[in-house]
Every structure is written in C-alpha cells, then in structure tokens.
The first five atom37 places (N, CA, C, CB, O) and aatype in JSON, in Angstrom:
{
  "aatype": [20, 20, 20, 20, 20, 20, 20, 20, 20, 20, 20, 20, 20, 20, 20, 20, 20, 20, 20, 20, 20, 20, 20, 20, 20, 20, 20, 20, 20, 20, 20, 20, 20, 20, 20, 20, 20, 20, 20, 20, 20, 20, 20, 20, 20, 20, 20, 20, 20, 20, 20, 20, 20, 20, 20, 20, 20, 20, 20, 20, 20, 20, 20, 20, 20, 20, 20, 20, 20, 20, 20, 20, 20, 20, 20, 20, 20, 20, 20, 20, 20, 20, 20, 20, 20, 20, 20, 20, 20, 20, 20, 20, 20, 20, 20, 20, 20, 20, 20, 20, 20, 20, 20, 20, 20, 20, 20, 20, 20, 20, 20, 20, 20, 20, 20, 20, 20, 20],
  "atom_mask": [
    [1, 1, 1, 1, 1],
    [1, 1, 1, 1, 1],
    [1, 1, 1, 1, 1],
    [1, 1, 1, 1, 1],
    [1, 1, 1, 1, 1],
    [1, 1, 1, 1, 1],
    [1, 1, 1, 1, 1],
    [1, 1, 1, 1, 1],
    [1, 1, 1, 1, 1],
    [1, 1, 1, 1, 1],
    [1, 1, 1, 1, 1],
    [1, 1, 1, 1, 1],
    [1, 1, 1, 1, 1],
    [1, 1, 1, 1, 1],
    [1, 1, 1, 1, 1],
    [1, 1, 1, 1, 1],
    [1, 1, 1, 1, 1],
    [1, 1, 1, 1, 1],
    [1, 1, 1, 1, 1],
    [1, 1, 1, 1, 1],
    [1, 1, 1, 1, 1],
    [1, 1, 1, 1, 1],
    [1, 1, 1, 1, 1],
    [1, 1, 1, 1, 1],
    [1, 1, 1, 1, 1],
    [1, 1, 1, 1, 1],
    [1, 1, 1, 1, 1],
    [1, 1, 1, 1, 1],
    [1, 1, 1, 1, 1],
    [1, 1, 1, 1, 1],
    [1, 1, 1, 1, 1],
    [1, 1, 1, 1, 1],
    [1, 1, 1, 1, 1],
    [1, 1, 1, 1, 1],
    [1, 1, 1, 1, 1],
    [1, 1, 1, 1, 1],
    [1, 1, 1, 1, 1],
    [1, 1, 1, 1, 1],
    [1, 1, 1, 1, 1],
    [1, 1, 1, 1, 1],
    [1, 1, 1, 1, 1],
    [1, 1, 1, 1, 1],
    [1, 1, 1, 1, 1],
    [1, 1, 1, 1, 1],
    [1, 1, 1, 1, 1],
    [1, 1, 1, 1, 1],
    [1, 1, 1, 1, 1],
    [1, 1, 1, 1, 1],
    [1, 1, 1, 1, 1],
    [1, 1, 1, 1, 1],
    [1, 1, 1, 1, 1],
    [1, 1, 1, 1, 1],
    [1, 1, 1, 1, 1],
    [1, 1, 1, 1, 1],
    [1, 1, 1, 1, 1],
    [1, 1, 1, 1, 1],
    [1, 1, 1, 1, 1],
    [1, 1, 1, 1, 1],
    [1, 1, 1, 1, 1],
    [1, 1, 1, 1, 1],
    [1, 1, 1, 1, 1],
    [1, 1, 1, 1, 1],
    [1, 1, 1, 1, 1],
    [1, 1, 1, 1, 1],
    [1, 1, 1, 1, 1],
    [1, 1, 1, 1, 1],
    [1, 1, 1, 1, 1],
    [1, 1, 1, 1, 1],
    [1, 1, 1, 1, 1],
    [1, 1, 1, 1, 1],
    [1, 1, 1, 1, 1],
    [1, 1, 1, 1, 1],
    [1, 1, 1, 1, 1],
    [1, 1, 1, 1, 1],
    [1, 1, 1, 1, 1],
    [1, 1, 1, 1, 1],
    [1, 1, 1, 1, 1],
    [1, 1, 1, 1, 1],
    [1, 1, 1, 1, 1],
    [1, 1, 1, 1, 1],
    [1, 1, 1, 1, 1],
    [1, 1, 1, 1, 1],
    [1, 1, 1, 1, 1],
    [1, 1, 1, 1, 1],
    [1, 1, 1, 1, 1],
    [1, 1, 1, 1, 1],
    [1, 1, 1, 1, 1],
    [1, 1, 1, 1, 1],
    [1, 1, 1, 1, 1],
    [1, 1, 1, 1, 1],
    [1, 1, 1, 1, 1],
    [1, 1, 1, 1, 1],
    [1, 1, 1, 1, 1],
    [1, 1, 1, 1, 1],
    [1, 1, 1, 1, 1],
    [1, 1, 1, 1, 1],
    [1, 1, 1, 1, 1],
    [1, 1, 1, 1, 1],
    [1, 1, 1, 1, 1],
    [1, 1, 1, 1, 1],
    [1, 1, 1, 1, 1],
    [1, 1, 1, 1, 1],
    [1, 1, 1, 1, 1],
    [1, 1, 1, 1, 1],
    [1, 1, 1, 1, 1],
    [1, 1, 1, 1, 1],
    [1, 1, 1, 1, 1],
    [1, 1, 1, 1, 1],
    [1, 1, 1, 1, 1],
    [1, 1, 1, 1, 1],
    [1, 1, 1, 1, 1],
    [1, 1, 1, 1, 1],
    [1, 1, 1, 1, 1],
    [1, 1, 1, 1, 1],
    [1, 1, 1, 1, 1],
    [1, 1, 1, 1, 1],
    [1, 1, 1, 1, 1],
    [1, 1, 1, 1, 1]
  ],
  "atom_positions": [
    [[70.81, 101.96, 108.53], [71.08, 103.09, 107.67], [72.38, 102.84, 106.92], [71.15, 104.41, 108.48], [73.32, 102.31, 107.5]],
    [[72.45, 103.28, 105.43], [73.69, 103.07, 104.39], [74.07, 104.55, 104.46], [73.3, 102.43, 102.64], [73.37, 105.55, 104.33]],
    [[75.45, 104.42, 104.72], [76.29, 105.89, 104.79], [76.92, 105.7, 103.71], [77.35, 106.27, 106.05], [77.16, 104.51, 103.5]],
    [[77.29, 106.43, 102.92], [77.41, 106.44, 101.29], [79.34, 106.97, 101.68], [75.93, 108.03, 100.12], [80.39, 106.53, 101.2]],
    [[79.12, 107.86, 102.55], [81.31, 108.17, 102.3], [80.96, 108.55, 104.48], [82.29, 110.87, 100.42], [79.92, 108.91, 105.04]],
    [[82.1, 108.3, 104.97], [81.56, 108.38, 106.71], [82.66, 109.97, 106.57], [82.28, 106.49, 108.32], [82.58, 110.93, 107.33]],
    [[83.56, 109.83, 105.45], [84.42, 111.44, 105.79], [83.17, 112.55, 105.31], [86.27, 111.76, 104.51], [83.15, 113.52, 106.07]],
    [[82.36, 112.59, 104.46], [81.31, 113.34, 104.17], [80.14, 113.55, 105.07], [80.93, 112.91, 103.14], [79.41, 114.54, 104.94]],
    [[79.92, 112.5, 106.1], [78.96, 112.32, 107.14], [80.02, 112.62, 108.12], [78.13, 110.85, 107.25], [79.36, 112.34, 109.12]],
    [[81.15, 112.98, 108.59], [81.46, 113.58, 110.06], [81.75, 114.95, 109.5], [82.85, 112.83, 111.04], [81.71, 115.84, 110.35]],
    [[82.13, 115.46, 107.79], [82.02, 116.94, 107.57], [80.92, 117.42, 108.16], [81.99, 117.34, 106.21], [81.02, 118.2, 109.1]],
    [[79.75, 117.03, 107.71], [78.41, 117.33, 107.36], [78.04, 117.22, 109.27], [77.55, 115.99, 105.98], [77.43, 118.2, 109.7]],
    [[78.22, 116.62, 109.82], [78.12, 116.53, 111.88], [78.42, 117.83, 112.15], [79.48, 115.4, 112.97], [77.7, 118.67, 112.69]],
    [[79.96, 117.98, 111.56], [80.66, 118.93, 112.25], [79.86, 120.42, 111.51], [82.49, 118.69, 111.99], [79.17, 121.07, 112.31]],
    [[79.91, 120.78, 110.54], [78.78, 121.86, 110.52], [77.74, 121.9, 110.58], [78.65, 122.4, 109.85], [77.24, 122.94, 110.17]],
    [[76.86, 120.89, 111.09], [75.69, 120.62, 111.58], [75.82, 120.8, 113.27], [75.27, 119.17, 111.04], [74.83, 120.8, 114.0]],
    [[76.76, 120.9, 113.61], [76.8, 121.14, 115.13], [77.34, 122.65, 115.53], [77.81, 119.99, 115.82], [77.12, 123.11, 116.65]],
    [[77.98, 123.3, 114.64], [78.06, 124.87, 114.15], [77.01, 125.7, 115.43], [77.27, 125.08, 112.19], [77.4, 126.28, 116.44]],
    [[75.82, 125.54, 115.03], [75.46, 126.42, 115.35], [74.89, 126.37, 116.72], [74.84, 126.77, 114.49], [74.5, 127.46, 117.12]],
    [[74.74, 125.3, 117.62], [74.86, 124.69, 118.77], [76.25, 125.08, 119.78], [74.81, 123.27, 118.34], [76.31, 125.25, 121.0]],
    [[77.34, 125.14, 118.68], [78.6, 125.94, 119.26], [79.13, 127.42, 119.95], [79.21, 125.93, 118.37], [79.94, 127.96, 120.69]],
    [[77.52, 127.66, 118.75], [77.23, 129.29, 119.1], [76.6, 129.5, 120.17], [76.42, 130.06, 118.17], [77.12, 130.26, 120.99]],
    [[75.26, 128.85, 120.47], [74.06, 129.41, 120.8], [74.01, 128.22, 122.14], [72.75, 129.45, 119.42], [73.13, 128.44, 122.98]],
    [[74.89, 126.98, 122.38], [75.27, 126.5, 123.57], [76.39, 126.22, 123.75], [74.72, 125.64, 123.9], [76.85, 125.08, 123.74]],
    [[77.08, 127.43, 123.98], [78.12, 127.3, 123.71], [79.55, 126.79, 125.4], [78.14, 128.76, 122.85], [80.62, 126.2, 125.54]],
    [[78.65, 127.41, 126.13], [79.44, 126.5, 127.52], [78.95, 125.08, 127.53], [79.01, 127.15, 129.22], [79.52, 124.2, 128.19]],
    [[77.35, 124.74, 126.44], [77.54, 123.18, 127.31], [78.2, 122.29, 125.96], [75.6, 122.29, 128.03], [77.8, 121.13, 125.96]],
    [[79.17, 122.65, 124.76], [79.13, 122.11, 124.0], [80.81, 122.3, 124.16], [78.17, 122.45, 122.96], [81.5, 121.46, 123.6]],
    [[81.57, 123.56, 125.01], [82.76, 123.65, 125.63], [82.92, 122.08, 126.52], [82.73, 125.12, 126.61], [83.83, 121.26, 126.46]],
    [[81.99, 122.07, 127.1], [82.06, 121.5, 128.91], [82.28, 119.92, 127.76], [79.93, 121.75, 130.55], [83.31, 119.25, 127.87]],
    [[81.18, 119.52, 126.73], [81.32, 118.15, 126.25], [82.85, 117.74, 125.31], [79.94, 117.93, 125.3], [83.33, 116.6, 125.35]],
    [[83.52, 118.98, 124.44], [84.27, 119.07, 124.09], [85.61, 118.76, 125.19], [83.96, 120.04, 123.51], [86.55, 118.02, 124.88]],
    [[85.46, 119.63, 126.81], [86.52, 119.19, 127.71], [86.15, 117.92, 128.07], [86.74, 120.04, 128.91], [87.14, 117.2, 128.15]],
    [[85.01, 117.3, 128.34], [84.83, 116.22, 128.69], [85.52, 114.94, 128.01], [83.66, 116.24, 128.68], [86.4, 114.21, 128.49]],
    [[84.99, 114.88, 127.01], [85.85, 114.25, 125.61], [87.51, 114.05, 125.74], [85.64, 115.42, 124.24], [88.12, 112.99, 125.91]],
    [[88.08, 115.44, 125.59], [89.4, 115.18, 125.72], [89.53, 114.76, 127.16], [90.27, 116.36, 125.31], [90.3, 113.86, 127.49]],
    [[89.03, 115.2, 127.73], [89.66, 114.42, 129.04], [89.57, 112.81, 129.15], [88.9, 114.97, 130.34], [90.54, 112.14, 129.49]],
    [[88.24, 112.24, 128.83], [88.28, 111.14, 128.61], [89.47, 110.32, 127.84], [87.27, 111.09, 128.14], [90.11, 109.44, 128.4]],
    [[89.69, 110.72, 126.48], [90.67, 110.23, 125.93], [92.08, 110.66, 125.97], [90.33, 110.21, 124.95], [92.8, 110.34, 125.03]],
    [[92.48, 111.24, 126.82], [93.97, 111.22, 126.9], [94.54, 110.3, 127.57], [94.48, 112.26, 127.37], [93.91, 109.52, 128.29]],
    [[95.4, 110.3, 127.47], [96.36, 109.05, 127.94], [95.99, 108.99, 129.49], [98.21, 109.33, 127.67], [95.52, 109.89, 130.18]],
    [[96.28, 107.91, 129.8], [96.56, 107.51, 131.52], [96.55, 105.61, 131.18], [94.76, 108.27, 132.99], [96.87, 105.0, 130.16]],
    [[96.11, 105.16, 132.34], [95.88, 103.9, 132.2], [96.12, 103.15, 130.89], [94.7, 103.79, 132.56], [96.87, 102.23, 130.55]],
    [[95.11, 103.96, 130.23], [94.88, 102.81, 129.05], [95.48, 104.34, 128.05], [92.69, 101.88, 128.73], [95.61, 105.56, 128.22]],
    [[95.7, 103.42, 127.08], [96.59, 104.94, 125.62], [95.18, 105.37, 124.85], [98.19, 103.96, 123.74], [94.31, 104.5, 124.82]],
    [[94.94, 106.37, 124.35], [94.53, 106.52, 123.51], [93.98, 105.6, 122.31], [95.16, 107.14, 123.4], [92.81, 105.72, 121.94]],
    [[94.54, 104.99, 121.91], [94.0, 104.22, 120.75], [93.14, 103.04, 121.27], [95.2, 103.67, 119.82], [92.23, 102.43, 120.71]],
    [[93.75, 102.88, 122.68], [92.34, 101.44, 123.12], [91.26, 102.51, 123.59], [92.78, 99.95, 124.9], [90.1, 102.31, 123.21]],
    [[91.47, 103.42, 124.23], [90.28, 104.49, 124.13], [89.42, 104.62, 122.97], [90.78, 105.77, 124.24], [88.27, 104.55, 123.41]],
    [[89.41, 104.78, 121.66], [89.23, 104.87, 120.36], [88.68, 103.61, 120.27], [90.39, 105.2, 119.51], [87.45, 103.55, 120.21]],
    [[89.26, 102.71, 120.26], [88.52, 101.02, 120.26], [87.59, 100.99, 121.0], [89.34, 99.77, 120.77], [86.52, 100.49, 120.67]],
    [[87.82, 101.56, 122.24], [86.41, 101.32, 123.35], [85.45, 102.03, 122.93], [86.54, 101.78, 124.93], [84.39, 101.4, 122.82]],
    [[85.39, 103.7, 122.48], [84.44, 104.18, 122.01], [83.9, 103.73, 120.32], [84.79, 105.48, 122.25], [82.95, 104.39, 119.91]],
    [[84.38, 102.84, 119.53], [84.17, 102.28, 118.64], [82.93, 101.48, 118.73], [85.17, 101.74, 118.39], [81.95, 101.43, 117.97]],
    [[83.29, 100.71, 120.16], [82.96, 99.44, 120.2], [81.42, 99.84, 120.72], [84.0, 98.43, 121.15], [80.45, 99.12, 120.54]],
    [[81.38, 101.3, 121.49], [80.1, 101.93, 121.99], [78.95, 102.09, 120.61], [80.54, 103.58, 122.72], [77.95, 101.53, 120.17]],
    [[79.72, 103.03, 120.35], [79.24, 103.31, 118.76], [78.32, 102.63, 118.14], [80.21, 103.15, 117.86], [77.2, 102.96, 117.74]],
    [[79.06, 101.39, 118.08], [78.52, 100.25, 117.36], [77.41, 99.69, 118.02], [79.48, 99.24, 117.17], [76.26, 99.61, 117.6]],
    [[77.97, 99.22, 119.33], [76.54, 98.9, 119.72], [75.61, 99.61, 120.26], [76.49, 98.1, 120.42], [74.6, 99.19, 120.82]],
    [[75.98, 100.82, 120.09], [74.88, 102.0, 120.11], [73.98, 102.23, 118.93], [75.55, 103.31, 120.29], [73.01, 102.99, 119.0]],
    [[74.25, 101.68, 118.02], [74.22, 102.18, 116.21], [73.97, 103.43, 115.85], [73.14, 101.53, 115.32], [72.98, 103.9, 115.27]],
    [[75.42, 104.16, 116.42], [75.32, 105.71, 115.79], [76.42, 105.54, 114.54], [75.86, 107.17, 117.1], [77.47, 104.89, 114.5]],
    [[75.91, 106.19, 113.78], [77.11, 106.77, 112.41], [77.63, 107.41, 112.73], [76.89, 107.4, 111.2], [78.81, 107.04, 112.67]],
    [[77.49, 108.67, 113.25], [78.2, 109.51, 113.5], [79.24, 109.03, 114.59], [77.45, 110.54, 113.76], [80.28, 109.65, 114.4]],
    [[79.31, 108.46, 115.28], [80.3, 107.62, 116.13], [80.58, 106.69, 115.62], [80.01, 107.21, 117.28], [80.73, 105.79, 116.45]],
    [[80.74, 106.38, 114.57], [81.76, 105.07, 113.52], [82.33, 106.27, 112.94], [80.84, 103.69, 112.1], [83.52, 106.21, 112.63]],
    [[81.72, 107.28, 112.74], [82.82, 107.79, 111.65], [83.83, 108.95, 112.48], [81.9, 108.64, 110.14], [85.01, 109.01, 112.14]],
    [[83.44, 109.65, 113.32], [84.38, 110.27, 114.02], [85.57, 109.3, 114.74], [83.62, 111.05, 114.99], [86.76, 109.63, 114.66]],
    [[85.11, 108.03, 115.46], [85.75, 107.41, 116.0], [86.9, 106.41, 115.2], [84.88, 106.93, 116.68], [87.93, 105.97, 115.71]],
    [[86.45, 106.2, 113.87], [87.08, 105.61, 112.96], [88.17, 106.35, 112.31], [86.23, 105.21, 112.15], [89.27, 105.89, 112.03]],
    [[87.68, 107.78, 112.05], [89.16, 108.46, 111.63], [89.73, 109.02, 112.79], [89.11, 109.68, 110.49], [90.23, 110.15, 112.76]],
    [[89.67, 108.28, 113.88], [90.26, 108.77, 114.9], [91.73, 107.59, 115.38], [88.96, 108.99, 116.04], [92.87, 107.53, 115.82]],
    [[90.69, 106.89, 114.92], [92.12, 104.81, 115.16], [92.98, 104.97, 113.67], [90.68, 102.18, 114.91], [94.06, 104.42, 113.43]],
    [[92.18, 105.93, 112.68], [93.17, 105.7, 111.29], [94.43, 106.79, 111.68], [92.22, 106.22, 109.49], [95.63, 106.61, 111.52]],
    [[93.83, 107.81, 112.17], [94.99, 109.25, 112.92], [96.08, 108.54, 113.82], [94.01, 110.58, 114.24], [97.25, 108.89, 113.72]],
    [[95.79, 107.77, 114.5], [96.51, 107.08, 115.95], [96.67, 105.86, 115.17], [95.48, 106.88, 117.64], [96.47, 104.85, 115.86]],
    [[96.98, 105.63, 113.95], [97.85, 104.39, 113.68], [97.03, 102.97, 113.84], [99.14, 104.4, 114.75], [97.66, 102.0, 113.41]],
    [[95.9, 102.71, 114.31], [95.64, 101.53, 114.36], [95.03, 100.47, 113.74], [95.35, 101.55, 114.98], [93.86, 100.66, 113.39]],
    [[95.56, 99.32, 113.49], [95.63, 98.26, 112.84], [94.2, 97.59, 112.14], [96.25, 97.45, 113.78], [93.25, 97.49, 112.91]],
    [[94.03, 97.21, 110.94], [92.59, 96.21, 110.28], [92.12, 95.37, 111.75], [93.21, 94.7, 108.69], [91.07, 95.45, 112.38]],
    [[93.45, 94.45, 112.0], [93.26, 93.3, 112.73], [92.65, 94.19, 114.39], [94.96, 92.25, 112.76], [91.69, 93.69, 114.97]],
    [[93.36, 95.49, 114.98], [92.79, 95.67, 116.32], [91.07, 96.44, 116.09], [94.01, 96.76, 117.28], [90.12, 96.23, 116.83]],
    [[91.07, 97.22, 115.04], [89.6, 97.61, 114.6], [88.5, 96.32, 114.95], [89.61, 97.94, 112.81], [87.61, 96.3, 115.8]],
    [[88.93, 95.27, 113.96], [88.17, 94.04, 114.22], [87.92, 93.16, 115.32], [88.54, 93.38, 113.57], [86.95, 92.48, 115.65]],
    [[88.98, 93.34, 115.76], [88.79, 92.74, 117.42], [87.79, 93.27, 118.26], [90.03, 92.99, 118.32], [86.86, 92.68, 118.81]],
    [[88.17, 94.71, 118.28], [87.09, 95.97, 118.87], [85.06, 95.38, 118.56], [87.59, 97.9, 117.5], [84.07, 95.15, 119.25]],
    [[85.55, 95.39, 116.75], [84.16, 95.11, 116.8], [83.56, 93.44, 117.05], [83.69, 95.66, 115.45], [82.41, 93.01, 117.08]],
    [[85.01, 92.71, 117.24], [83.85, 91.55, 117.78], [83.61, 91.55, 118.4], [83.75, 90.54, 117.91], [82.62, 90.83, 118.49]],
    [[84.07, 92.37, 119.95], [83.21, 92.56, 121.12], [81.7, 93.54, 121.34], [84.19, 93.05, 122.0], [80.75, 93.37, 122.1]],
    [[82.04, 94.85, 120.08], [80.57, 94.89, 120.01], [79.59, 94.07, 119.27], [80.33, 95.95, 119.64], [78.38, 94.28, 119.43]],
    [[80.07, 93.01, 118.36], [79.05, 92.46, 118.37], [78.57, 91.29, 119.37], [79.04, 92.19, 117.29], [77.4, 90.93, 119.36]],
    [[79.34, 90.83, 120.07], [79.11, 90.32, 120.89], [78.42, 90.65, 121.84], [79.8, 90.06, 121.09], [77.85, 89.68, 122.33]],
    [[78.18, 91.68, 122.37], [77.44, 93.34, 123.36], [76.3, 93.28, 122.75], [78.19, 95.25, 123.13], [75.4, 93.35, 123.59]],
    [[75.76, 93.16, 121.34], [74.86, 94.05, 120.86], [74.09, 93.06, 119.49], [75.75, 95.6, 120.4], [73.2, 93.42, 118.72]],
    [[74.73, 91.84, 119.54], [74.09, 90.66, 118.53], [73.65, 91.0, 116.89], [72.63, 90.16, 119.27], [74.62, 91.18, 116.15]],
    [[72.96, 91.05, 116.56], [72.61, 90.9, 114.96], [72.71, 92.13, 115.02], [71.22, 90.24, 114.26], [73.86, 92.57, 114.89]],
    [[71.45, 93.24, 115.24], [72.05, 94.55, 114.72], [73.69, 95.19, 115.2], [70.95, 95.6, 115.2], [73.81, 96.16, 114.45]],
    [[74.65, 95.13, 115.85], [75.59, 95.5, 116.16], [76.82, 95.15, 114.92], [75.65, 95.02, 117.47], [77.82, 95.8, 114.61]],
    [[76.26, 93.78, 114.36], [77.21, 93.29, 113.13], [77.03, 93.56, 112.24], [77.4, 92.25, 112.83], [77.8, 93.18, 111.35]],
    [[75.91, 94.36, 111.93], [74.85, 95.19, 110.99], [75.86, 96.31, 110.62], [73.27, 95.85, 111.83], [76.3, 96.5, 109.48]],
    [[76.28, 97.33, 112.22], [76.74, 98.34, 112.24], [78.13, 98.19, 111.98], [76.4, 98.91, 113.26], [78.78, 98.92, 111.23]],
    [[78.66, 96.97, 112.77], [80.07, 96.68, 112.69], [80.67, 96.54, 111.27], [80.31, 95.47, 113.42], [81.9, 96.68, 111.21]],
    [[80.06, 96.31, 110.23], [79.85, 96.07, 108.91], [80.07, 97.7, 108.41], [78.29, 95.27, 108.6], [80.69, 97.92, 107.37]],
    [[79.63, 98.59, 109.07], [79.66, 100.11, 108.77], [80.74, 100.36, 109.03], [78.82, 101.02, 109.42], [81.42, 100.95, 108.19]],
    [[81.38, 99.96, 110.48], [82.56, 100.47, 110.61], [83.96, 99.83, 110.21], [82.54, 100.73, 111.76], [85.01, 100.39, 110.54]],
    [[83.97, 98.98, 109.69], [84.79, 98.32, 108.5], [84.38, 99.32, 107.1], [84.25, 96.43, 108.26], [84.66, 98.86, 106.0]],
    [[84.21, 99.65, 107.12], [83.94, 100.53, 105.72], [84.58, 101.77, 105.95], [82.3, 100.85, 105.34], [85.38, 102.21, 105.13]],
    [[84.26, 102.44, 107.16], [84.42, 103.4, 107.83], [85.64, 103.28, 107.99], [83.72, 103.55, 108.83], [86.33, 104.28, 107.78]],
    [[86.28, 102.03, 108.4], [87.53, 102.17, 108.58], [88.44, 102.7, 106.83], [87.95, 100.59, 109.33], [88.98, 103.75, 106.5]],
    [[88.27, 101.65, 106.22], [88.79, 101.59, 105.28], [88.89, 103.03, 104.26], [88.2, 100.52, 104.87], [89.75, 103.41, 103.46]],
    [[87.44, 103.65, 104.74], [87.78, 105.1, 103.93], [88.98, 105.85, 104.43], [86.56, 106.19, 104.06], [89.9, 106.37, 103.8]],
    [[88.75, 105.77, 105.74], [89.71, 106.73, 106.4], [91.15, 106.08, 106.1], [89.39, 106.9, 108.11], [92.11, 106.79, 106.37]],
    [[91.36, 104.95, 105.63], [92.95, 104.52, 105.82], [93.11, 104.42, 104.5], [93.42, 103.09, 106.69], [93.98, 103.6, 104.2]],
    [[92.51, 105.05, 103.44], [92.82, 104.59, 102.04], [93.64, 105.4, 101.46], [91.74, 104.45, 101.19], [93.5, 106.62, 101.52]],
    [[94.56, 104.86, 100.84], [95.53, 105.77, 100.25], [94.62, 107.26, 99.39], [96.51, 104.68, 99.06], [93.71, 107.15, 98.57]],
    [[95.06, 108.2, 99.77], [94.94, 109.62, 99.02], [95.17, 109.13, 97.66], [96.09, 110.89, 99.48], [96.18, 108.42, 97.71]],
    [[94.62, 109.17, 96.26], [94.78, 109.57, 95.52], [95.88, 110.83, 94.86], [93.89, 109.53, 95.59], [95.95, 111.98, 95.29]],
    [[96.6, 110.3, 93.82], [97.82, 111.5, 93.75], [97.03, 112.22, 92.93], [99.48, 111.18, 93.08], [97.41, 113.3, 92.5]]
  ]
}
C-alpha cells in the first residue's frame, strides 16, 4: 500500500478511532495505559522503545504503525542514521516485503522531520 502524506493517515486513525473511544471505552483506556506503560523509560529510554516498535511495524506491515511510531522518534529527537538501523533489522525479521515497508517508513520519517514551511 502507497500512503500519499503518513501525518494525514495518523490524523485520519486518530478520528477513525473516535468513536471506539466512546462506545469501548475501558478497553481502549486499558490499551492507551498499556502503551504508556510500555514506553516509558526504565531499562531501555524511550526512543529505543520507538525503534523497537518501528521495527514491529514494519515487519508487521502496518501504516498506521510507521506513521504513529515515526512521529514519535521525530518528537524524541531521533537520528536518519538510528531510524535506519532500526529498519535494517526489520528487514532482516521480515525479508522482501519488510523493505517494501521499510521504504514507507523512510518517507514517514522524513515527513515528520521536515522543516515547517514559514
């Protein structure tokens, strides 16, 4: 699948999951605590957290997890070169289609880190 902008595809998630917020709304609490709990600091920081779920993503081939997870390493500062690392291990995990996706999230990255327009 070609994602045309990934900030327009995690808008478009996030009010697409709206109404699931409403109507399941303890089990979409419980995934929301789950989440942060996962990624807060301990062991490992945050941003290799972000890499690790990148690297899922990818070789999962969800969009919606390149693009949440991608403006999530551009928020937390992290680097062209550690993004890429991330994804050579999913492609390594996940072979031809994973470099398919990994290809998405280089894009993905790059929206999210691109200079704003003045």
């Amino acid at each position: 699948m070609t994602v045309s902008s990934y900030k327009q595809l995690t808008q478009t998630l996030s009010s697409n999951l709206a109404p699931l917020r409403k109507t399941q709304a303890d089990l979409m609490k419980g995934f929301n605590e789950m989440g942060a709990a996962a990624m807060a600091g301990g062991s490992l920081d945050p941003k290799t957290k972000e890499l690790i779920a990148l690297a899922v993503g990818v070789a999962a081939r969800c969009d919606g997890c390149i693009g949440f997870h991608t403006k999530a390493l551009a928020r937390l500062g992290a680097s062209t070169e550690e993004v890429h690392e991330a994804l050579g291990v999913a492609i390594y995990m996940g072979g031809g289609p994973a470099a398919m996706y990994a290809a998405n999230a280089v894009a993905a990255f790059q929206e999210f880190t691109a200079p704003v327009p003045a």
